[in-house]
MDAnalysis code that builds the backbone (N, CA, C; Angstrom):
import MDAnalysis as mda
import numpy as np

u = mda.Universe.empty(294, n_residues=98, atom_resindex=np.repeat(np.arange(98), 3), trajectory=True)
u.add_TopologyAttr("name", ["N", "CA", "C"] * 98)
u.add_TopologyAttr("resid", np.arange(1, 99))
u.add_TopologyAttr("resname", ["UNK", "UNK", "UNK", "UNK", "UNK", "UNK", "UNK", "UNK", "UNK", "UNK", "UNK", "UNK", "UNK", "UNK", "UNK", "UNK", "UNK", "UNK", "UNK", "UNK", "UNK", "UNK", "UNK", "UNK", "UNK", "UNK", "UNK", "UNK", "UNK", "UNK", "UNK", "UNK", "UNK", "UNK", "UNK", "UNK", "UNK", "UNK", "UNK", "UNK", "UNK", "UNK", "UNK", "UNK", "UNK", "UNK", "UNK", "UNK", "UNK", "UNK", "UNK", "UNK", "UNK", "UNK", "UNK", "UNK", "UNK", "UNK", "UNK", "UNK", "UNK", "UNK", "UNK", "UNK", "UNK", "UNK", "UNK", "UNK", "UNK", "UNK", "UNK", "UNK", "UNK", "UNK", "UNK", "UNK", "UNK", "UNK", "UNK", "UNK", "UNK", "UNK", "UNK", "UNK", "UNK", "UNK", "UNK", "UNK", "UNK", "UNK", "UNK", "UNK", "UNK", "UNK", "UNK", "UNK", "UNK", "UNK"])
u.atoms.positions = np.array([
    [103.875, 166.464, 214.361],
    [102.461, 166.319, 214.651],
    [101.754, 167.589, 214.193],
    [100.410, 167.774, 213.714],
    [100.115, 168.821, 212.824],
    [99.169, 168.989, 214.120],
    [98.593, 170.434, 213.769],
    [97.593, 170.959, 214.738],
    [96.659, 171.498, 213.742],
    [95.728, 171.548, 214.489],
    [94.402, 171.552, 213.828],
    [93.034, 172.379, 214.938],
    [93.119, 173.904, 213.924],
    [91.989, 174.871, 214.860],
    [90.420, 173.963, 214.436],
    [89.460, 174.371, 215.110],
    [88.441, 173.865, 215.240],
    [87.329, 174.845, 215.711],
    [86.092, 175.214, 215.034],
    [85.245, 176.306, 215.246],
    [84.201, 175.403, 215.583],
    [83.526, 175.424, 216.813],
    [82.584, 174.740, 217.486],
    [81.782, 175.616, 218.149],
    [80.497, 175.413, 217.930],
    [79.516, 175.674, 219.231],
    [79.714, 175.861, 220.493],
    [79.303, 176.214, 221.355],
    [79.680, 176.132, 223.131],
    [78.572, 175.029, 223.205],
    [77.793, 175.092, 222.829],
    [77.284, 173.195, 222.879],
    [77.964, 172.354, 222.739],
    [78.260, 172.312, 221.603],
    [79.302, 171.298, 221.021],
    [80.096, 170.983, 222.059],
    [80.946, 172.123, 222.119],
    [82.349, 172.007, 222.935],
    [82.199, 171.155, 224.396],
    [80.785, 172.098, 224.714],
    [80.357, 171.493, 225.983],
    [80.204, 170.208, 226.206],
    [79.398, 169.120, 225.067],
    [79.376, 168.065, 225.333],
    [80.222, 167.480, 225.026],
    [81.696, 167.762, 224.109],
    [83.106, 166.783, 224.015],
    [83.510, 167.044, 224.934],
    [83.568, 167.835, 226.079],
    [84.513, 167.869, 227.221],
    [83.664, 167.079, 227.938],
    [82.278, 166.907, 228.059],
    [81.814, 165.800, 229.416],
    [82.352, 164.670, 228.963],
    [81.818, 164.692, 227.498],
    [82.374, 162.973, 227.300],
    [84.120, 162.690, 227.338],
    [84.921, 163.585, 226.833],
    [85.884, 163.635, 227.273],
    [86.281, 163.379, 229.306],
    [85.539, 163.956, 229.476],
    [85.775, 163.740, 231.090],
    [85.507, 162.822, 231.687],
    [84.198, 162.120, 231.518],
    [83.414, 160.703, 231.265],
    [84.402, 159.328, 230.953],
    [85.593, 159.274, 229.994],
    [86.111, 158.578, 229.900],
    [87.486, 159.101, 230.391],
    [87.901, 159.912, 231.425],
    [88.703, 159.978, 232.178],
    [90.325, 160.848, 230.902],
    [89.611, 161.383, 229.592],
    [90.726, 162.211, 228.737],
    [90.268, 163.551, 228.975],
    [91.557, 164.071, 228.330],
    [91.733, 165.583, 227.706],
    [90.745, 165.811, 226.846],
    [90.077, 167.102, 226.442],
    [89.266, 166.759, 225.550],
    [89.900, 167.031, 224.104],
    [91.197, 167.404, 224.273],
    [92.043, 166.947, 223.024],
    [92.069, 165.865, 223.102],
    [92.507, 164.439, 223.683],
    [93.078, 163.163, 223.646],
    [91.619, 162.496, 222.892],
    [91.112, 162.994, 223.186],
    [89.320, 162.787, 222.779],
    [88.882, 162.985, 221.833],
    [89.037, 164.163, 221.410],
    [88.960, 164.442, 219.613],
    [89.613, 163.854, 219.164],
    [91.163, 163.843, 219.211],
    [91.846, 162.719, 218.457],
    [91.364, 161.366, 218.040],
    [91.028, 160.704, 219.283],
    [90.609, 159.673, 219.086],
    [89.552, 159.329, 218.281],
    [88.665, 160.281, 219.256],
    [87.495, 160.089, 217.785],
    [87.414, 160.683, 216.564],
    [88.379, 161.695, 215.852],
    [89.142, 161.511, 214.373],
    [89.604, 160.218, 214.020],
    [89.947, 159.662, 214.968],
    [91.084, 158.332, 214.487],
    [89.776, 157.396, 214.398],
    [89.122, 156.986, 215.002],
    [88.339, 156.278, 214.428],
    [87.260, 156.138, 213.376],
    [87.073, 157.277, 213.017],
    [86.465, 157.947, 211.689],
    [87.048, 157.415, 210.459],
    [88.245, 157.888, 211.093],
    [89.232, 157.576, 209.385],
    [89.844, 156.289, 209.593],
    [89.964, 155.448, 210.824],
    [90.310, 154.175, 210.224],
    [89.515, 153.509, 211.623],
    [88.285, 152.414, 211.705],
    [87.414, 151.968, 212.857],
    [88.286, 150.904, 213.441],
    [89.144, 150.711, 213.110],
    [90.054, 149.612, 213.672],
    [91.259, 150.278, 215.186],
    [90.483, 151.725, 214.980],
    [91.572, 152.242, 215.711],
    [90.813, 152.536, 216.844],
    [89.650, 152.740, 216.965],
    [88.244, 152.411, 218.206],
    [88.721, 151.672, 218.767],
    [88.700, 152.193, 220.553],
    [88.932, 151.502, 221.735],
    [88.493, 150.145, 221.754],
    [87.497, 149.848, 221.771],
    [86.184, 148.505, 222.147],
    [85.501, 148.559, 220.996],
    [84.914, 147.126, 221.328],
    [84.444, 146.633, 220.406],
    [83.206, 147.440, 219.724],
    [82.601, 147.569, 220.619],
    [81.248, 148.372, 221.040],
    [81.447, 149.505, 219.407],
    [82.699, 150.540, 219.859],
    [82.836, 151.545, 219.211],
    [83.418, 151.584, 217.881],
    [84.018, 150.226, 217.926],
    [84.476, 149.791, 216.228],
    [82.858, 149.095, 215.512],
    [81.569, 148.165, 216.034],
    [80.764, 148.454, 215.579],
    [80.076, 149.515, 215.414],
    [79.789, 150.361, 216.398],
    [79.164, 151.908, 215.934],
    [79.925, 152.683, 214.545],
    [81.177, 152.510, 214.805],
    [81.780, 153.163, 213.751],
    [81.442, 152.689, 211.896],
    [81.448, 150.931, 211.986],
    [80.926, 150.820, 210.735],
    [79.364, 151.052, 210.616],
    [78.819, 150.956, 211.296],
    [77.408, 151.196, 211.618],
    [77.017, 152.642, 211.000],
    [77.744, 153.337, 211.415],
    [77.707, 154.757, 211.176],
    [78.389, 154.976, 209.352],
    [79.411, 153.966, 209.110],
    [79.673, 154.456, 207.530],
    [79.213, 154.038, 206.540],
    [77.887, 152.810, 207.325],
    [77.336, 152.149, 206.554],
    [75.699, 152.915, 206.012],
    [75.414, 154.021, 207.151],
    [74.599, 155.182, 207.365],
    [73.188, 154.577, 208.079],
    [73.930, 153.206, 208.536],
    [72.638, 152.556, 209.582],
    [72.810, 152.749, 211.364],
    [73.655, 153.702, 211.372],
    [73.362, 153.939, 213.023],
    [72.251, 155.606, 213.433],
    [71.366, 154.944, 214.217],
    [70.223, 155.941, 214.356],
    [71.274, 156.738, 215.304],
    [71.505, 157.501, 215.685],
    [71.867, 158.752, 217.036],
    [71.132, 159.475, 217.093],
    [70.453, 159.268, 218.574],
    [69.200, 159.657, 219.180],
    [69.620, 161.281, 219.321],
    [68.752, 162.476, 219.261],
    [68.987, 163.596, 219.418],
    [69.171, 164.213, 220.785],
    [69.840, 164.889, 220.763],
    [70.282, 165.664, 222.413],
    [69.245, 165.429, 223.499],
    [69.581, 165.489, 224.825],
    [68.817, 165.494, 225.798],
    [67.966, 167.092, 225.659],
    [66.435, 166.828, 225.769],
    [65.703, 168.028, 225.877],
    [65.313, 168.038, 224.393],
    [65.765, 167.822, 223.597],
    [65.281, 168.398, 222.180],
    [63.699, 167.606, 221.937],
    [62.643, 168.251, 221.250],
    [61.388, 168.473, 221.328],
    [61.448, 167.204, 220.058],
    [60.346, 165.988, 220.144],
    [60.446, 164.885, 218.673],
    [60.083, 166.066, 217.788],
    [60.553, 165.199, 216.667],
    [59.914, 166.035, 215.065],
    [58.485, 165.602, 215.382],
    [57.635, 166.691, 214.573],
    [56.335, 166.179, 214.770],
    [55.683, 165.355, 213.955],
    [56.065, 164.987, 212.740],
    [56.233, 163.970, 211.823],
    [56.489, 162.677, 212.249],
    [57.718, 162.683, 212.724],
    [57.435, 161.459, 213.588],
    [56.471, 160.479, 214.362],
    [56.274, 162.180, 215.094],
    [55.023, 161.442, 216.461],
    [54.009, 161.060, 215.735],
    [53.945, 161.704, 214.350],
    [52.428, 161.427, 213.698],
    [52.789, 160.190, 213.058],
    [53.855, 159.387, 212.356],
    [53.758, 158.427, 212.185],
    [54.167, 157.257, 212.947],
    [54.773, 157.592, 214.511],
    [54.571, 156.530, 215.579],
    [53.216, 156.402, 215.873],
    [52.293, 157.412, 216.102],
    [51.092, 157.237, 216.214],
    [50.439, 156.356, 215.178],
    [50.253, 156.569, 214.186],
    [49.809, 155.633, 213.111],
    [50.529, 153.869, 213.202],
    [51.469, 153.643, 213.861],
    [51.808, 152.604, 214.200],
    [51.706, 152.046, 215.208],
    [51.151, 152.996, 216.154],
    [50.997, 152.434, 217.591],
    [49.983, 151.190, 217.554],
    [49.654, 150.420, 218.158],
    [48.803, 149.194, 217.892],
    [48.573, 148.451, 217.190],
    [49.652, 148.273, 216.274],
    [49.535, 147.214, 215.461],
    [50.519, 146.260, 215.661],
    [50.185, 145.239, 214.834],
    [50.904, 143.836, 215.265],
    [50.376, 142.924, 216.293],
    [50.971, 141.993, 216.831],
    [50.435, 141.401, 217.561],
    [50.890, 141.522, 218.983],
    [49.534, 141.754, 220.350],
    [49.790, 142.312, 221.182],
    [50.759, 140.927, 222.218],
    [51.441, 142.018, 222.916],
    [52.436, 141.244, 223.853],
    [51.784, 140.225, 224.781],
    [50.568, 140.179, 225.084],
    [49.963, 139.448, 225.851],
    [49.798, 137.785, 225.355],
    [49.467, 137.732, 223.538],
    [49.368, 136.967, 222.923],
    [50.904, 135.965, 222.682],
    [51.433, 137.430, 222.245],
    [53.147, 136.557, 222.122],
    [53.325, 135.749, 223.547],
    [53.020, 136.175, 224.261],
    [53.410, 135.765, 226.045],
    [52.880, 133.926, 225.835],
    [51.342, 134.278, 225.876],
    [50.461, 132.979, 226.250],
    [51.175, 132.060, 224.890],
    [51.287, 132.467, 223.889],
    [51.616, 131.818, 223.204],
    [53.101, 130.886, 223.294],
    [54.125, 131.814, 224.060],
    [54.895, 131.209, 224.210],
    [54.932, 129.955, 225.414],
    [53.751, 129.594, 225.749],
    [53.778, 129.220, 227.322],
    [53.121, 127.880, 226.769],
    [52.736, 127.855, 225.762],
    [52.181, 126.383, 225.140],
    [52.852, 125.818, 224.657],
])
C-alpha cells in the first residue's frame, strides 16, 4: 500500500476531518475514499455520490462556496438584473388551478 504526504491548509484539513467525522471515518479512510471516487465513480458509496461524481467530470456540478464567504459581486449584479423576470408565481399558481 503506498503512502502519500499531503500539504493542506488548516482549513482544508479542518473541514475533511468534520466531514470525515460526519460520516463516522478516519479522516484518512476519508481521503481515500474520496481519491477513489475521483479516479473511478463507481467506487462512491451511494448513489447520490456516484452522480455528483460524474456531475463533477462532466464540469456541471455547481459547489456552493464555504459557509461565511462574501457572494462575488458580479454575481449579485447579475442576479439582480434577473430578479423579476419571468412569470410571477402567483400566475403559475392560478393558472394551475383551472
Amino acid at each position: 500500500m503506498a503512502q502519500v504526504t499531503l500539504r493542506l491548509d488548516e482549513r482544508l484539513w479542518t473541514d475533511v476531518k468534520r466531514a470525515a467525522e460526519a460520516r463516522g471515518l478516519s479522516a484518512n479512510r476519508y481521503v481515500a475514499d474520496v481519491l477513489a471516487a475521483v479516479a473511478d465513480p463507481a467506487t462512491a458509496g451511494s448513489d447520490r455520490e456516484r452522480i455528483r461524481e460524474r456531475l463533477a467530470r462532466a464540469g456541471l456540478l455547481e459547489v456552493p462556496p464555504p459557509e461565511g464567504t462574501p457572494p462575488d459581486e458580479q454575481a449579485v449584479a447579475a442576479a439582480r438584473r434577473r430578479a423579476g423576470r419571468g412569470t410571477p408565481l402567483s400566475e403559475l399558481v392560478a393558472e394551475g388551478r383551472r
